[in-house]
C-alpha positions in Angstrom: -11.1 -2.3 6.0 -11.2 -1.5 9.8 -13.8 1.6 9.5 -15.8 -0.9 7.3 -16.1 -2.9 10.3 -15.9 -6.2 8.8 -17.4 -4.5 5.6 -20.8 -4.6 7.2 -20.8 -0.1 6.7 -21.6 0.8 3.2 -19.4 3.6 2.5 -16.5 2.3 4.0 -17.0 -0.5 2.2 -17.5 0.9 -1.1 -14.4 2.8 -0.9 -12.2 -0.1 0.0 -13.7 -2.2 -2.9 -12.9 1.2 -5.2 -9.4 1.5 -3.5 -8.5 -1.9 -4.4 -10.2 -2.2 -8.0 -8.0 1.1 -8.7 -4.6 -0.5 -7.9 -5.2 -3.8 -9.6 -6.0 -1.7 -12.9 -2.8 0.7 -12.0 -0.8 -2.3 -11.4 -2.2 -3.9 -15.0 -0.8 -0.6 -16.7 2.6 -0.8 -14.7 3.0 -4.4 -15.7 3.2 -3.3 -19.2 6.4 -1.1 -18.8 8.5 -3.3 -16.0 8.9 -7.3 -15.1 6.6 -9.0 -13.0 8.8 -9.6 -9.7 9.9 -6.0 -9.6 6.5 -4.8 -10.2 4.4 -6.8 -7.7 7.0 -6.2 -4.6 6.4 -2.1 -5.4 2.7 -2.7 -5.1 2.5 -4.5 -2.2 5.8 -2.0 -0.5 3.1 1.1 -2.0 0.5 -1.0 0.1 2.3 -1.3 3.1 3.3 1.9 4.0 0.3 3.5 2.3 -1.7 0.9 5.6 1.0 2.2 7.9 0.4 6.0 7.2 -3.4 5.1 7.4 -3.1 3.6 10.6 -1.1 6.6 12.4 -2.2 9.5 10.8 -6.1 8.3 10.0 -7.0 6.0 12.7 -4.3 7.1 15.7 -2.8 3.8 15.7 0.0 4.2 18.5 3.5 3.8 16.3 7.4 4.4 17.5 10.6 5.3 15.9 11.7 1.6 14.7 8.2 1.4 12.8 8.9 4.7 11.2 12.6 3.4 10.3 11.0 0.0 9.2 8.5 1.7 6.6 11.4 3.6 5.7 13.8 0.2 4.7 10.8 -0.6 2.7 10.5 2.8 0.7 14.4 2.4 0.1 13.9 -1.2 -1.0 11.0 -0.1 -3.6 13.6 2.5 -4.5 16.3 0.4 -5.2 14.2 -2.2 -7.4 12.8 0.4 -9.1 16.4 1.7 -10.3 17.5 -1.7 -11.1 15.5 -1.8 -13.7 
């Protein structure tokens, strides 16, 4: 959403609106196979770090070692849900 510029650039915007239109319909298909709770925290941990990645790698955004470890506690988290099924 920040290259859209308050979604006032066309392709930035289109490609946000596709981005989020394909998780909800990936999210639809993974509600199918697992519960609700687990399923919904894994989408918005995959939509976290996926925005923190973004951020550093795409746009330069300044980041340090406890944000890094923090991103990581939330991939473990996903991980641990996702085998406590």
């Amino acid at each position: 959403m920040k290259l859209s510029e308050g979604m006032t650039r066309l392709v930035p915007t289109v490609v946000f609106m596709l981005l989020f239109l394909l998780g909800a319909v990936m999210q639809t298909f993974a509600l199918e196979k697992t519960q609700l709770s687990v399923t919904y925290v894994i989408v918005l941990g995959i939509e976290a770090v996926t925005a923190f990645l973004l951020g550093v790698f795409l746009l330069g955004e300044h980041t340090t070692p406890l944000k890094y470890g923090g991103t990581a506690l939330i991939l473990v988290g996903m991980i641990a849900l996702r085998l406590s099924e």
